[in-house]
One Martini backbone bead per residue (centre of mass of N, CA, C, O) as a GRO file, in nm:
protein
  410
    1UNK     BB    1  -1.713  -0.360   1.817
    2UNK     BB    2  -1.524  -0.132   1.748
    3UNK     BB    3  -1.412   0.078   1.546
    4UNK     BB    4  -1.080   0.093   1.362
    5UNK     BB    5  -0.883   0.391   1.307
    6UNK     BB    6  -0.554   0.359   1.231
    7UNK     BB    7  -0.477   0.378   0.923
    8UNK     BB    8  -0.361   0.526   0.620
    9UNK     BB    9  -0.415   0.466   0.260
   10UNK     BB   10  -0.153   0.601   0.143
   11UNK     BB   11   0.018   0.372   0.226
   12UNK     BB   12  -0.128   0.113   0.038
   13UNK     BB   13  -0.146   0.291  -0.252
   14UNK     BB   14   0.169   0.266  -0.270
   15UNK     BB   15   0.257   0.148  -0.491
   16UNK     BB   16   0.494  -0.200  -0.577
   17UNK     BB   17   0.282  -0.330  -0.809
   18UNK     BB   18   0.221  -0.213  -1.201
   19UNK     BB   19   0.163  -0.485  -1.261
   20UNK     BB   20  -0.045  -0.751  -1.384
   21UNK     BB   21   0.153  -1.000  -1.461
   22UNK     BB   22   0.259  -1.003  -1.196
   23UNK     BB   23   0.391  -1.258  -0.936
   24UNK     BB   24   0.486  -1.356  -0.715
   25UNK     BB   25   0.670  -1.195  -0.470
   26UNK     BB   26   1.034  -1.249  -0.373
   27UNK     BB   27   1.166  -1.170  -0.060
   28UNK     BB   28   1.431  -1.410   0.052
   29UNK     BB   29   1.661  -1.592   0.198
   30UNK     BB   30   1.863  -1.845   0.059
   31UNK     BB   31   1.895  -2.006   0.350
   32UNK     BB   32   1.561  -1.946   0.483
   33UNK     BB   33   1.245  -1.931   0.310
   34UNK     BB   34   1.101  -1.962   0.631
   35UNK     BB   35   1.155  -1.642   0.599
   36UNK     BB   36   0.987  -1.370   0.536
   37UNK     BB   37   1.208  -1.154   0.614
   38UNK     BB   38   1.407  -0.899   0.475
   39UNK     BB   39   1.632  -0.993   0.676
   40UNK     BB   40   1.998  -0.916   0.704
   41UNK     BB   41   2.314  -0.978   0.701
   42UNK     BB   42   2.610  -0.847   0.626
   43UNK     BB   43   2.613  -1.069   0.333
   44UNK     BB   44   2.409  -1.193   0.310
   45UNK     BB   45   2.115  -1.353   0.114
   46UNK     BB   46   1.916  -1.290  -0.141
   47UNK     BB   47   1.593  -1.407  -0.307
   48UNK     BB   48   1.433  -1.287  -0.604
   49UNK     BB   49   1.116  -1.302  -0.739
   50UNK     BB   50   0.906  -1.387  -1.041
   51UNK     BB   51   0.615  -1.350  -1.223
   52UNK     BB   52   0.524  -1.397  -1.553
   53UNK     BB   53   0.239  -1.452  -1.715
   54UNK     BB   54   0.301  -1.385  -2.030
   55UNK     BB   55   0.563  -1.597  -2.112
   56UNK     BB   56   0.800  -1.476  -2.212
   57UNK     BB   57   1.113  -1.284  -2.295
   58UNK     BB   58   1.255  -1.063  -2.101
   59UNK     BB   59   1.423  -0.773  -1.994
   60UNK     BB   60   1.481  -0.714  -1.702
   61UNK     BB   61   1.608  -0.524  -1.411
   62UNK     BB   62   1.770  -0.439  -1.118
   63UNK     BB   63   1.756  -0.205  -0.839
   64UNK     BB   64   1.973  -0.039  -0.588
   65UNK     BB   65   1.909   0.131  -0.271
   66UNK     BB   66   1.995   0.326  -0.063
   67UNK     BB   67   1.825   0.418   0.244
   68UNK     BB   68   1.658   0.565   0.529
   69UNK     BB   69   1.514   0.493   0.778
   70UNK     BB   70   1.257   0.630   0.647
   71UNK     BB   71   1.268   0.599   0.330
   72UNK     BB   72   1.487   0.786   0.211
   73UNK     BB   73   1.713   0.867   0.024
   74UNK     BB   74   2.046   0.858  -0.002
   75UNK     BB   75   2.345   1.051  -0.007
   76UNK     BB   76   2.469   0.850  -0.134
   77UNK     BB   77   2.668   0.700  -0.357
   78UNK     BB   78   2.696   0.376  -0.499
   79UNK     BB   79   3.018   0.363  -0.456
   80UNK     BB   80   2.938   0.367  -0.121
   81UNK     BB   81   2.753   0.092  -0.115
   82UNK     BB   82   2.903  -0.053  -0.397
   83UNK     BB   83   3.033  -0.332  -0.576
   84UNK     BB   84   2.989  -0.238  -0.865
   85UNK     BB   85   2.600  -0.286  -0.987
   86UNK     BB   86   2.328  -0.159  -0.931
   87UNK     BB   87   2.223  -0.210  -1.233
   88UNK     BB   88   2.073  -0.526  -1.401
   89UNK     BB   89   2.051  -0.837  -1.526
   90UNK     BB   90   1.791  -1.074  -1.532
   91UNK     BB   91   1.905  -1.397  -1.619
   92UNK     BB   92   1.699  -1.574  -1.474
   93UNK     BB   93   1.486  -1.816  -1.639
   94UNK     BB   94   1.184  -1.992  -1.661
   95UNK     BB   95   0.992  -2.208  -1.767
   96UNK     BB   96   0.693  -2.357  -1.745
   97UNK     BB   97   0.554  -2.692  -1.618
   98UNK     BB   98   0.259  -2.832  -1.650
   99UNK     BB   99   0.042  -2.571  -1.720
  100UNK     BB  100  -0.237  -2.395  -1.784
  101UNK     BB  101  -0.063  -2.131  -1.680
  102UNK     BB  102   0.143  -1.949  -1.809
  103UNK     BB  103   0.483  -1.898  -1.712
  104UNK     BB  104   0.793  -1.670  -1.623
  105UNK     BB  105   1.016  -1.717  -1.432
  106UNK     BB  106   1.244  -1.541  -1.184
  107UNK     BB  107   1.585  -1.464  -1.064
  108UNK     BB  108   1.786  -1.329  -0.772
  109UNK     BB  109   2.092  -1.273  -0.649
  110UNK     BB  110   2.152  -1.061  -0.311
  111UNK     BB  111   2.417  -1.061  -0.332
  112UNK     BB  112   2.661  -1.051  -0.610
  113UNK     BB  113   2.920  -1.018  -0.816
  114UNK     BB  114   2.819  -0.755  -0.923
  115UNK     BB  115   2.674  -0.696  -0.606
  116UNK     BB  116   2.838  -0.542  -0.337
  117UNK     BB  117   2.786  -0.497  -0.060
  118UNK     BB  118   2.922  -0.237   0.207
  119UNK     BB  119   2.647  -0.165   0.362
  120UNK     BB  120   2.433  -0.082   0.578
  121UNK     BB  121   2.070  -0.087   0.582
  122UNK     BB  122   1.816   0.013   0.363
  123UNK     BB  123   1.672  -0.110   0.108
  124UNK     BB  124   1.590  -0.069  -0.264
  125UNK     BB  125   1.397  -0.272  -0.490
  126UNK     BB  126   1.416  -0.271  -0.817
  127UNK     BB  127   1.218  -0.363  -1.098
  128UNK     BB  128   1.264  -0.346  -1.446
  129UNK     BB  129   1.206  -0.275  -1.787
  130UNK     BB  130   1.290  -0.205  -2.111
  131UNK     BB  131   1.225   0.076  -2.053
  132UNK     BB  132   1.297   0.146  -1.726
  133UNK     BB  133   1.047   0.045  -1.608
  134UNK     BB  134   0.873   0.010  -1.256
  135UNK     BB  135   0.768  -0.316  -1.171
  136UNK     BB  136   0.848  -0.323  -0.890
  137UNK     BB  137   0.902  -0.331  -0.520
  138UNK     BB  138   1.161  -0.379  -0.236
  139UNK     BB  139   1.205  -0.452   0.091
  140UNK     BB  140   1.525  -0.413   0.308
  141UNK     BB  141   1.779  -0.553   0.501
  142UNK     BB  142   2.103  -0.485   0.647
  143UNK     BB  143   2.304  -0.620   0.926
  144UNK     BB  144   2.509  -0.560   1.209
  145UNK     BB  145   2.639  -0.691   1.472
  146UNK     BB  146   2.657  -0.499   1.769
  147UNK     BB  147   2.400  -0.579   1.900
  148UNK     BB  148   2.157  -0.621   2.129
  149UNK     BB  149   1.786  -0.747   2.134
  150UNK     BB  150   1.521  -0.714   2.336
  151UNK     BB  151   1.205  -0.877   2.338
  152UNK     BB  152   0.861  -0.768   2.443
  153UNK     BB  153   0.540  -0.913   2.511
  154UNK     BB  154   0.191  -0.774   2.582
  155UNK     BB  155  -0.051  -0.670   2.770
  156UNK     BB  156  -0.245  -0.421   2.777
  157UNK     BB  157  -0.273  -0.148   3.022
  158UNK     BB  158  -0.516  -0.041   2.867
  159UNK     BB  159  -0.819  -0.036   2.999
  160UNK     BB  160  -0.974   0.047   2.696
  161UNK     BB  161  -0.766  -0.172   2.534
  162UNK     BB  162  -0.694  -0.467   2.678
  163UNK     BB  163  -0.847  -0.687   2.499
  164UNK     BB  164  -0.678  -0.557   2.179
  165UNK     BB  165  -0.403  -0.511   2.301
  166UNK     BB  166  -0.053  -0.478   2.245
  167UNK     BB  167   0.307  -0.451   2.420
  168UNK     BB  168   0.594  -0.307   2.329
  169UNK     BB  169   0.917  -0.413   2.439
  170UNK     BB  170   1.243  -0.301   2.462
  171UNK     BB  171   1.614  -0.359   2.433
  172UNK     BB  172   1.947  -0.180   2.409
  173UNK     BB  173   2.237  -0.345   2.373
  174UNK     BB  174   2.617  -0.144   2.388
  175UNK     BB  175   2.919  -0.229   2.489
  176UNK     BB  176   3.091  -0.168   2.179
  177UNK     BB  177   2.947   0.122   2.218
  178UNK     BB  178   2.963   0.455   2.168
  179UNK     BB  179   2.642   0.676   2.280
  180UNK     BB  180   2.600   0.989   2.329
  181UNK     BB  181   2.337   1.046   2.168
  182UNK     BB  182   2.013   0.882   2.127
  183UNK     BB  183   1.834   1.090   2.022
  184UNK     BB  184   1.986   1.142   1.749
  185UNK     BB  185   2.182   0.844   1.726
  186UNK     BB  186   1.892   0.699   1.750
  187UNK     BB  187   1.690   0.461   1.548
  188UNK     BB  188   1.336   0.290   1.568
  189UNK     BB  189   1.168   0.016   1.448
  190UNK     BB  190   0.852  -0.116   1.444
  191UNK     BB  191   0.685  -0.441   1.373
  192UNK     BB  192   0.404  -0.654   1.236
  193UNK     BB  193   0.410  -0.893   1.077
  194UNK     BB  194   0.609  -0.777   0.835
  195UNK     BB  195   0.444  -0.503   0.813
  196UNK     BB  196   0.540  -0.190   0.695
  197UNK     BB  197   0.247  -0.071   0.794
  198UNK     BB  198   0.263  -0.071   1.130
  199UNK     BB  199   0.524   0.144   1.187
  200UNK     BB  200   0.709   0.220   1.468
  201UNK     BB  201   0.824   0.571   1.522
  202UNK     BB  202   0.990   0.812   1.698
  203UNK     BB  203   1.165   0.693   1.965
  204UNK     BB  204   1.254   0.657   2.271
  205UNK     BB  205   1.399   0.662   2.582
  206UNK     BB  206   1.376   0.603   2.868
  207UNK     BB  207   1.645   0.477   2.957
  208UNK     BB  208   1.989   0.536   3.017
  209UNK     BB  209   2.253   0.354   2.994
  210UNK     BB  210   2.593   0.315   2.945
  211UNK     BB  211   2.494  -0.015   2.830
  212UNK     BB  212   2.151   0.115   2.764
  213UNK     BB  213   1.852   0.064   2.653
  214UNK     BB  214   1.531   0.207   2.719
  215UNK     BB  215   1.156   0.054   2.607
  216UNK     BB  216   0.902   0.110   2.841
  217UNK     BB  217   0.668   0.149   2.688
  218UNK     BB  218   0.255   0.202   2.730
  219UNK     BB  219   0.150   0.344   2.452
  220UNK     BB  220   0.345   0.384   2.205
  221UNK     BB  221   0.366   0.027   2.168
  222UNK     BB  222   0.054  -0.013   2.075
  223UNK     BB  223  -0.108  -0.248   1.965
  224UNK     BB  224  -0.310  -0.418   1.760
  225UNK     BB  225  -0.365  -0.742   1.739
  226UNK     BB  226  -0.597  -0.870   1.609
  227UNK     BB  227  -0.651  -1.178   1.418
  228UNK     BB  228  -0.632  -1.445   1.294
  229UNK     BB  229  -0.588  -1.599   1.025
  230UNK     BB  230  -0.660  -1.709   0.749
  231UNK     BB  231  -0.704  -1.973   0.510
  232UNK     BB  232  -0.537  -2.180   0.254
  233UNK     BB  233  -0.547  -2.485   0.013
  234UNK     BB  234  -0.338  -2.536  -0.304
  235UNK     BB  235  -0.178  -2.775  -0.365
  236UNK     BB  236  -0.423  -2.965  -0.444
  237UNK     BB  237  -0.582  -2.824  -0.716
  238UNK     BB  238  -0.794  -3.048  -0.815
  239UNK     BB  239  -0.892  -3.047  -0.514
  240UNK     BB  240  -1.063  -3.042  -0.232
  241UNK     BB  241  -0.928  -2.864   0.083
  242UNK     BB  242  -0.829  -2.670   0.263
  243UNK     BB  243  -1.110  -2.418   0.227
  244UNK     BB  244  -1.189  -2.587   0.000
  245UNK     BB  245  -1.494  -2.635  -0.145
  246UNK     BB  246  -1.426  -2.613  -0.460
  247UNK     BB  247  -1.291  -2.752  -0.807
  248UNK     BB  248  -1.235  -2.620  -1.161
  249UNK     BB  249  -1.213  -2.666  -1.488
  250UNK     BB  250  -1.065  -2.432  -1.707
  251UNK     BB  251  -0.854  -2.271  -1.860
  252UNK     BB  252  -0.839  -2.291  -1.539
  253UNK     BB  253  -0.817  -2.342  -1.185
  254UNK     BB  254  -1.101  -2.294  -0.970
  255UNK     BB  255  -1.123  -2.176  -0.627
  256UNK     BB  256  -1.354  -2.240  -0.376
  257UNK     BB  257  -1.427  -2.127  -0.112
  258UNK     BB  258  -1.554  -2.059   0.218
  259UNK     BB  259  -1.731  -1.855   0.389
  260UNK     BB  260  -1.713  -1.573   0.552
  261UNK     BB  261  -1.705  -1.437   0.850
  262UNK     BB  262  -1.748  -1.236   1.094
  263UNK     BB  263  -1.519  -1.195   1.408
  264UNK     BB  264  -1.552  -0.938   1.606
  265UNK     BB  265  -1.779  -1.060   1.778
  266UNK     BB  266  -1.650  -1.277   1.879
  267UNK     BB  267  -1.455  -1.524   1.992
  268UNK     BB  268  -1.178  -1.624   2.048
  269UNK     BB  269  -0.970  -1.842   1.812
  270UNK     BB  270  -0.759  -2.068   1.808
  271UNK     BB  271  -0.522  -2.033   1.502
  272UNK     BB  272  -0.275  -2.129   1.338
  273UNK     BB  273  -0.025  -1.935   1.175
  274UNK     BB  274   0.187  -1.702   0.929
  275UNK     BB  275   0.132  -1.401   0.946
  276UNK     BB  276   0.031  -1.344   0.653
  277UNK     BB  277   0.208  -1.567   0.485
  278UNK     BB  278   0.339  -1.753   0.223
  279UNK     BB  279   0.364  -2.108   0.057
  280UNK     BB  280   0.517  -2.260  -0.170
  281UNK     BB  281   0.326  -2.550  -0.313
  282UNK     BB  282   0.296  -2.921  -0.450
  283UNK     BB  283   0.163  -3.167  -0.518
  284UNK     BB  284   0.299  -3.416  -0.277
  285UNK     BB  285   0.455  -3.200  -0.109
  286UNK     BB  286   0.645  -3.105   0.199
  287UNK     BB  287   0.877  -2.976   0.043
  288UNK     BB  288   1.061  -2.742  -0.042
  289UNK     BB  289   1.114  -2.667  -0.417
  290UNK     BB  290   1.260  -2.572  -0.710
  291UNK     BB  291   0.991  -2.717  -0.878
  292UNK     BB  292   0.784  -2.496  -0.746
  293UNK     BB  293   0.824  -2.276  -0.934
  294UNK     BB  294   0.739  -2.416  -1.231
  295UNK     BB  295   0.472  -2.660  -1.147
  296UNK     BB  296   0.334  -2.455  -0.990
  297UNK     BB  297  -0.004  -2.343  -1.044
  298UNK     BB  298  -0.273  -2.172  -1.114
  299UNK     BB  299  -0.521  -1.992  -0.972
  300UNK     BB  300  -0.883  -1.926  -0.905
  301UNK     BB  301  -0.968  -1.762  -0.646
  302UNK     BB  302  -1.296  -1.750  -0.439
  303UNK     BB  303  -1.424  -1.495  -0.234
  304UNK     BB  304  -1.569  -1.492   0.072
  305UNK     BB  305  -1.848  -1.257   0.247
  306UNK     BB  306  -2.057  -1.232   0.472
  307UNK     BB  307  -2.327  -0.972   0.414
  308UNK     BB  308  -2.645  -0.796   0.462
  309UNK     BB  309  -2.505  -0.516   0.404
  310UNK     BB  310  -2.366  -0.293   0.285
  311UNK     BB  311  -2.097  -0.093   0.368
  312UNK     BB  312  -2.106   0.187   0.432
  313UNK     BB  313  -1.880   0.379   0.260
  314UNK     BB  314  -1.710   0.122   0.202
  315UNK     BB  315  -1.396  -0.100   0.110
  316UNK     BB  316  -1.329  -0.436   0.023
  317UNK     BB  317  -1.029  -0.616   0.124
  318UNK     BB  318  -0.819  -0.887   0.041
  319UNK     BB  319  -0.533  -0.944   0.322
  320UNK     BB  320  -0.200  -0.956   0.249
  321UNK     BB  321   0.152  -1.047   0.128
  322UNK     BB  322   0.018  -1.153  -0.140
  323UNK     BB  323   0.092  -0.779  -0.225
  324UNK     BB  324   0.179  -0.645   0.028
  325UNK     BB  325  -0.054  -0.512   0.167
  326UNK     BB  326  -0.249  -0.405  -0.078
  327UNK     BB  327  -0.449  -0.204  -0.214
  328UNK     BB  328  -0.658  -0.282  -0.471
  329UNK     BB  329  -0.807  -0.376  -0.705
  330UNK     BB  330  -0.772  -0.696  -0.711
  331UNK     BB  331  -0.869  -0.703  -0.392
  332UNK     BB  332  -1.145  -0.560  -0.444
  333UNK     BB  333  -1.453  -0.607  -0.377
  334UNK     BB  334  -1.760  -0.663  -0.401
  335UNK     BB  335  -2.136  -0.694  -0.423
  336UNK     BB  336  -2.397  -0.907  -0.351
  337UNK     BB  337  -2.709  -0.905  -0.284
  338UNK     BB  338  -2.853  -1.192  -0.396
  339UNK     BB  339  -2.638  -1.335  -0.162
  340UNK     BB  340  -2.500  -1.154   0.077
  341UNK     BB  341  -2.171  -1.102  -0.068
  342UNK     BB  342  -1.883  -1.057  -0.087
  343UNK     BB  343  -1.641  -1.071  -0.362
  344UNK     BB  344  -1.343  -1.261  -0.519
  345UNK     BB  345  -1.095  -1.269  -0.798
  346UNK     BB  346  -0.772  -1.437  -0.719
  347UNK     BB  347  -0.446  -1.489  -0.802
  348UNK     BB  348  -0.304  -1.831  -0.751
  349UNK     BB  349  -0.055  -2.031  -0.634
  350UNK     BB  350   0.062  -2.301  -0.535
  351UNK     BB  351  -0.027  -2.353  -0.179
  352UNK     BB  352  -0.017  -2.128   0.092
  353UNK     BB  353  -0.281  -1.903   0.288
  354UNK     BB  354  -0.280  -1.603   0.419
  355UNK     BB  355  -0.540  -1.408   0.533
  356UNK     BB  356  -0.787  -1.106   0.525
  357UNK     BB  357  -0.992  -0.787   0.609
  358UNK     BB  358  -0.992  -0.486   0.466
  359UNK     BB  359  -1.082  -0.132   0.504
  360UNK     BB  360  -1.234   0.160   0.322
  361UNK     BB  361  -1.323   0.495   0.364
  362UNK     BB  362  -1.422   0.813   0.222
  363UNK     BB  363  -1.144   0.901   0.434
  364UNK     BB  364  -0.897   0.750   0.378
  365UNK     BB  365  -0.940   0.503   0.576
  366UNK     BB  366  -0.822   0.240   0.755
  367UNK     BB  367  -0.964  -0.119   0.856
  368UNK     BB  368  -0.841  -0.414   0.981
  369UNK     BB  369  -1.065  -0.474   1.275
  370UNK     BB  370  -1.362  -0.474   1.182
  371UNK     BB  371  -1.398  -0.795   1.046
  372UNK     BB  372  -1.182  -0.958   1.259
  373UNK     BB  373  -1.092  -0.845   1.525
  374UNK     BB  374  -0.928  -0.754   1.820
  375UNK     BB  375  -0.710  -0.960   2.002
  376UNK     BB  376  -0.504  -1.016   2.313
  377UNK     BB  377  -0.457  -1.328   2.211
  378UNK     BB  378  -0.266  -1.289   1.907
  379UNK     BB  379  -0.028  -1.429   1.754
  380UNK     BB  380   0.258  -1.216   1.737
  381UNK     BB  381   0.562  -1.069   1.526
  382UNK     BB  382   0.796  -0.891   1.616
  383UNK     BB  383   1.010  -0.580   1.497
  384UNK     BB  384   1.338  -0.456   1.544
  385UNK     BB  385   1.530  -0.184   1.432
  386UNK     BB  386   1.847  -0.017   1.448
  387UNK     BB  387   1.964   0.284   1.427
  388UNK     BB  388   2.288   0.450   1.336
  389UNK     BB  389   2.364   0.805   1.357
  390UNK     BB  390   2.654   0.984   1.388
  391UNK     BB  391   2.810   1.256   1.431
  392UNK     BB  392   2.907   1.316   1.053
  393UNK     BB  393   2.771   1.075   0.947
  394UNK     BB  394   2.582   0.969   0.601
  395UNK     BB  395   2.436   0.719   0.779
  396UNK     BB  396   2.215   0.449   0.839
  397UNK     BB  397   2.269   0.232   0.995
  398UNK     BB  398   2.286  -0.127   1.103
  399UNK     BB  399   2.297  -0.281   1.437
  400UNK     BB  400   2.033  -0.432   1.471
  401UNK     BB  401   1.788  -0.720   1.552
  402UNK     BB  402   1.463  -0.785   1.681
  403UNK     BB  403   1.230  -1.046   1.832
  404UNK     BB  404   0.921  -1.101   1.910
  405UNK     BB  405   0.648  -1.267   2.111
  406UNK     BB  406   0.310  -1.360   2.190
  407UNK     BB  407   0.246  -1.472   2.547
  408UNK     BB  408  -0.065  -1.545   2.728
  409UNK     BB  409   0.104  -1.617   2.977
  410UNK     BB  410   0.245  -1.380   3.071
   0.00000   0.00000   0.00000
């Protein structure tokens, strides 16, 4: 399968993470943490969480910025969307307790008596640390139900491309909403499992009618499919579990896994995952639970990778949601000549995780699908998100919120 390069490393690079300490940074509705990603209604509650391996007692603070569709700075001053203040301190915190690895959880929900939204639109949410340098940033939507969102999910039509490719359609219908110029005054993002680095943006509409946009496009909304996520199970920490081959116990217990093969050239295989994305949770338990937040452990998990011979010009990294999809130092792999393995060794807490593999060529290319390869039989969750700036206004509200899933019997 020829390798695909399709997105540029500079997406990547613009780290969301400065800190080494910090980890499980999760930013999720808190009536709903199996919901992955932070898209909700205006009104409702985010909870933002994360871990300092240091263990101390910190004075973290919040910073939450209103951004345009594009994700740059909005022109409204914060009293204009925020009933209250835009940055505090974040007050709540536990010490970790009967584990190895010692951490102080933190967490904030957004909004709260101090900070109340009152604009739709894309947020950024910094924390802050005592000197109010910035110590992670995450990405959030609120967003207002005015319009439904139609999402369908294809086999790509493209001839040369049918087996590797999927094709999103969608519809906005807005009965309640008069949008007199569409090409100007809305915009549209596309992206796939919640991961906003494969974001298709500056779409027009295909057919305009009275009350609906028609987003017919058969080129433009093609995505590459990937392939399932592979997975790992550390619920069970002290003993070898799905994928994890062996667990030993040192200052902390590292996780080995079973060594991977590259899945490209292979023929495709259902394995159900969860789009790349982690869930937190504790020996003996099925269901999430809030102590889990603080009595689930961390492990070194250690990660391989089958290759007869060092990859040209690339480099290996390990890839998924548990880092926000970025290439750091902290998941580039290494190569074993001796083994003629890939290796990499990375803190994860207690849970299920999925992951892949990214490389990053000379020319500062990622490619995602040059080691898991790309099927276009790979079920994946799209997501469209609707942004409306009518002239005069001076904001990019978010009018409506669509989902779609591809099947393959379609």
């Amino acid at each position: 399968m020829k390798t695909k390069n399709v997105l540029v490393a500079l997406i990547f690079l613009a780290t969301s993470v400065y800190s080494q300490n910090i980890k499980t940074v999760q930013l999720r509705p808190k009536n709903n943490p199996h919901q992955y990603t932070a898209i909700v209604r205006l009104g409702d509650v985010l909870k933002l969480s994360f871990d300092d391996l240091d263990a101390d007692s910190k004075q973290y603070q919040y910073k939450i910025e209103h951004m345009t569709h594009d994700w740059k700075p909005s022109s409204m001053t914060s009293n204009q969307y925020i009933q209250g203040f835009e940055q505090n301190e974040i007050i709540n915190f536990s010490n970790s307790f009967n584990t190895l690895q010692p951490y102080t959880h933190y967490w904030v929900e957004i909004p709260n008596q101090n900070t109340i939204i009152t604009k739709s639109g894309n947020y950024l949410i910094s924390v802050l640390d005592e000197d109010y340098e910035v110590v992670f940033t995450r990405r959030c939507v609120f967003y207002e139900d005015i319009t439904t969102v139609g999402v369908a999910v294809f086999r790509s039509r493209n001839a040369s491309t049918t087996n590797e490719q999927q094709t999103v359609q969608f519809l906005i219908n807005h009965p309640n909403l008069q949008i007199n110029n569409p090409n100007q005054e809305i915009n549209v993002t596309l992206f796939q499992n919640h991961n906003w680095n494969t974001a298709i943006n500056n779409l027009e509409p295909v057919f305009i009618k009275p009350q609906q946009l028609q987003y017919n496009h058969t080129v433009a909304t093609n995505f590459w499919a990937g392939n399932e996520f592979l997975n790992f199970d550390t619920k069970f920490i002290r003993s070898s579990s799905l994928n994890v081959a062996r667990v030993e116990r040192e200052e902390i217990y590292h996780s080995y896994l079973y060594t991977d093969e590259p899945r490209a050239d292979k023929i495709y295989t259902y394995n159900p995952d969860i789009n790349g994305q982690f869930v937190i949770r504790t020996t003996e338990r099925d269901v999430i639970n809030e102590q889990d937040n603080t009595e689930a452990d961390y492990s070194l998990v250690h990660f391989s990778l089958d290759a007869y011979e060092p990859l040209n010009n690339k480099e290996v990294y390990v890839y998924g949601a548990f880092n926000n999809y970025e290439l750091s130092e902290e998941n580039k792999m290494t190569y074993d000549a001796s083994q003629q393995i890939y290796k990499a060794s990375i803190p994860f807490k207690q849970g299920f995780y999925n992951y892949s593999y990214a490389t990053i060529d000379s020319n500062n290319t990622v490619d995602l699908y040059g080691i898991d390869g790309s099927f276009f039989e790979t079920e994946n969750e799209y997501t469209v998100i609707v942004y409306y700036k009518p002239f005069g206004e001076i904001y990019d509200r978010v009018i409506g919120v669509g989902n779609g899933y591809f099947n393959q019997n379609r």
